[in-house]
N, C-alpha and C positions, 0 to 999 in steps of 0.2 A: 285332892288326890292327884298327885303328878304321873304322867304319861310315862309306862318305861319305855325310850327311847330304841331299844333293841329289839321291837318287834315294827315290822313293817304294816303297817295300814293303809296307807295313801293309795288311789285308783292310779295316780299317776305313778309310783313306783312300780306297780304293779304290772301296768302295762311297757313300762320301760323291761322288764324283766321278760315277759313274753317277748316283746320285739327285738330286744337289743341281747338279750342272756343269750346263755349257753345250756342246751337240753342235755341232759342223761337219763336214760332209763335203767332201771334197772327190778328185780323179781317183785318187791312189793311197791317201790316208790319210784317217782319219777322226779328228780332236781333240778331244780332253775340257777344259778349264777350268774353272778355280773359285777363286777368291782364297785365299790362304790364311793372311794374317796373318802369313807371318814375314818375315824381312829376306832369303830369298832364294826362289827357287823350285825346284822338286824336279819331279820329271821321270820317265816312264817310257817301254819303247816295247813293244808286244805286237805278235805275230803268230798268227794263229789255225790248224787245221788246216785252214784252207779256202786262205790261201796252197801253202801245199804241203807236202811229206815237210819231215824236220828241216833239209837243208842250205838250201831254199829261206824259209825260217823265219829261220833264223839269216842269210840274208845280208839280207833285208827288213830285219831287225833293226838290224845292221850300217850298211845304207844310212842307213837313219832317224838311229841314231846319230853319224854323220860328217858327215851333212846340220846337223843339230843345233849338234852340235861346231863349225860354220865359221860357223853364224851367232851363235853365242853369241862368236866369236872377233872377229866386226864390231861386237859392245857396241849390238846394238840389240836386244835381246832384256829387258825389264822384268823385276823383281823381284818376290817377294810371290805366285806362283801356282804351281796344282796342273796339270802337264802333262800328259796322258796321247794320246800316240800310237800307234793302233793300225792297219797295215795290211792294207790290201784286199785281194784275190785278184788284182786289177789290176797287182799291183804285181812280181809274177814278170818276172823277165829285162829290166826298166825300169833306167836310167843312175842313176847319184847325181845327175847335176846337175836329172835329170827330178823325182827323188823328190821334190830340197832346193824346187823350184819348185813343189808338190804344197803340202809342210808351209809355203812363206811364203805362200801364195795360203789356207791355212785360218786360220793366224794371220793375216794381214790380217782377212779374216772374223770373226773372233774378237775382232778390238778387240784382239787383244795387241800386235800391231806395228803402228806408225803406216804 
């Protein structure tokens, strides 16, 4: 089973992105950025225990994820960067399309998306 390259895992990226990114907050999520020099961008999305028990976690997750997926699916999404999406406690029992409006209102903020 090969590794998809597109999602960030490393402790070491990870803490490059705390230290060295660019923060945005915004109503449900908060965005991490940082260029990353390669020909695509790689991605991640957290949720903390301050969201809620495991199942409210995993659908935060979920959201963020298919938020994601539909704007990466309209090709306005840039290449060459470190993504990190993490959710607010805000974001319990909130719609996908609120969330997806959540993440393009930080990435506009962020200079990722025109």
């Amino acid at each position: 089973m090969a590794l998809r390259p597109e999602i960030l895992r490393n402790k070491r990226d990870f803490d490059r992105l705390y230290k060295k990114g660019r923060s945005i907050g915004d109503r449900y999520v908060v965005l991490f950025t940082i260029p990353n020099g390669l020909p695509y961008s790689r991605r991640a999305f957290l949720a903390s225990k301050k969201v809620g028990k495991a199942v409210a976690r995993n659908r935060a997750r979920r959201l963020m994820k298919e938020s994601f997926r539909l704007m990466m699916k309209e090709g306005i999404l840039p290449e060459g960067f470190d993504i990190l999406f993490i959710a607010r406690s805000t974001i319990a029992g909130k719609k996908r399309q609120d969330v997806e409006a959540s993440m393009r209102k930080a990435l506009i903020k962020g200079k990722i998306l025109k």
